[in-house]
C-alpha positions, 0 to 999 in steps of 0.5 A: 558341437555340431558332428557331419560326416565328411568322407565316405565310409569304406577309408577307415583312417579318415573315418575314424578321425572324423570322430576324434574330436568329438570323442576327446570332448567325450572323455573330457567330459567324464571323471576317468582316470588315465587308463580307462579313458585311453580304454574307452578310446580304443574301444570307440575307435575300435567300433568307428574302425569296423563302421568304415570297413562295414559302410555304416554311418556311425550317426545312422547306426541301429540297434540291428549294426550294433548288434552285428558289431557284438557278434564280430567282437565275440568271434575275435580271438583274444591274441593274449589267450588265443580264445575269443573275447570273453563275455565280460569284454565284449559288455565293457566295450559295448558299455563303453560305446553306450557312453559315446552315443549317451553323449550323442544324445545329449548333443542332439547328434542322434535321436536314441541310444542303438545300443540301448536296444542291442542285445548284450552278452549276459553277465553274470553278477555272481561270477568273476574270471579273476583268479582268487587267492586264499589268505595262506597264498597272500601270506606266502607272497607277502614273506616273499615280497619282503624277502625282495625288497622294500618296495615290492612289499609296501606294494603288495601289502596296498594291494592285499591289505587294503584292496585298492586297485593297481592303478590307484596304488600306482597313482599314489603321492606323498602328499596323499599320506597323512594322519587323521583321528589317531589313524594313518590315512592315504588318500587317492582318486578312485574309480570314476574319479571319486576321492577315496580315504582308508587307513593305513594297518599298523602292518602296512604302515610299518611295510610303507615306513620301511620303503620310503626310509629306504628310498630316503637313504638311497637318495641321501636326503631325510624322509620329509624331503621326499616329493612326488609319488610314492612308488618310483623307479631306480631311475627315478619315475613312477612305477607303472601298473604293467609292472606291478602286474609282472611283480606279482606273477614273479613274486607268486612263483616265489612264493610257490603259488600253484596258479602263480601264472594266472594271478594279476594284482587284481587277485590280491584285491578279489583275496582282501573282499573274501578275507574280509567277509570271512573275518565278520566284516559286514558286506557294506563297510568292504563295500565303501572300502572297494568304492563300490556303488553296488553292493552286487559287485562286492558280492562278485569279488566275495568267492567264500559267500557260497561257504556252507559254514556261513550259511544264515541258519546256524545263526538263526539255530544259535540264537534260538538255543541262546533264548532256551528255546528247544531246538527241535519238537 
């Protein structure tokens, strides 16, 4: 794919468009669900937008701009908070526009990487800005997910049982459910378009079977007869992820959560990581069962690791007095 520039920087309408080709080719190119790739494109349109009222040429760009182009991220005011962006945003999107130029490079469009050489905002790897829940608060809204409706409980215990993400519980189809080796099984497409499998609890199967039963009768056929996704409206479409979102704030301040109005479906996938590790689950199987490629990034969502009741040492004490060995002398 051969990319020339062909307006002058400065009209930002058309110099955006220049890329648009290009970009699509990107996103096309990379396994992303629906939602990170129009993130990805605003992020990238975001960048070429600040190019053209700038007059730096994308292809032309240095790490010097790209640097430039972070300062001006961090001095944007988020209009949701009415704080600036948070670090963690500003190194999504630079991660993002990593990911064009990596594309540039290999079409041979540009030398290098500028933003290899940027200097990123530091991220903390043992810090997450998502709102924790304890497992009391995920109970509470649980019994009140129930009290709502059937729907909004199958919902909320995907989200807290199994952790999943709130797109891939929105992305859900009846085809994805199944049985394998004596286990309910549901089967979806994770992060980076990887395909994903995890048992359904007997609690959630139990919520899951109570909704499409419902569903069912609403629509005066059998169980069986059901198609397409899992999770519809009363008219009929899928249910979206901002509505999910809503669903949980609401549900939270029904349950009398105190911080019901910073809590997001995340809250609930962050609660399943540390309820896990706290139950003696080993750190690589909640690992697998996140889909996470790190186990750094397991550790982020684990908020009870700094808990002094499981520090390493009473283990190493226990063992010894099970040996017969003094404790102390």
């Amino acid at each position: 794919m051969e990319i020339v520039p062909r307006s002058a920087p400065g009209t930002v309408a058309v110099a955006v468009q220049e890329y648009v080709d290009f970009t699509d080719a990107w996103l096309t190119n990379r396994r992303l669900s629906a939602h990170t790739r129009e993130a990805y494109r605003r992020d990238v349109t975001s960048f070429l937008a600040w190019c053209a009222a700038t007059g730096i040429e994308p292809l032309q760009a240095k790490f010097t701009h790209i640097n430039e182009y972070a300062r001006a991220l961090e001095a944007t005011v988020d209009p949701r908070s009415g704080r600036p962006l948070a670090p963690t945003t500003v190194a999504r999107k630079l991660s993002g526009l990593s990911s064009w130029y990596d594309f540039l490079v290999k079409l041979e469009a540009v030398p290098s990487n500028p933003v290899g050489g940027a200097d990123r905002p530091s991220v903390s790897r043992d810090h997450s800005a998502t709102i924790g829940m304890s497992p009391a608060e995920v109970d509470a809204m649980l019994r009140a997910a129930e009290a709502d409706s059937p729907r909004h409980h199958a919902i909320i215990a995907l989200l807290a049982d199994l952790g999943l993400r709130v797109g891939e519980v929105c992305r859900l189809d009846l085809a994805d459910l199944g049985h394998e080796r004596g286990h309910r099984t549901v089967r979806f497409v994770g992060k980076g378009g990887k395909p994903r499998r995890r048992a359904l609890a007997p609690g959630t199967g139990v919520a899951l079977d109570a909704y499409l039963e419902h569903r069912a009768r609403l629509a005066g056929v059998a169980v069986e007869d059901l198609t397409g996704p899992v999770f519809v409206t009363t008219a009929g479409g899928p249910v979206d992820r901002n509505a999910v979102f809503r669903l949980v704030r609401r549900l939270a301040v029904k349950a009398g959560i105190p911080s019901a109005e910073h809590l997001s479906p995340h809250s609930l996938r962050h609660a399943f990581a540390t309820t896990a590790r706290s139950e003696g689950v080993p750190l690589e199987d909640v690992q697998d069962a996140m889909g996470h490629a790190d186990p750094r990034t397991t550790r982020r969502y684990d908020r009870d690791r700094h808990n002094l009741d499981r520090d390493p040492s009473y283990a190493i004490w226990a063992a010894r007095a099970r040996r017969g060995t003094p404790a102390e002398g």
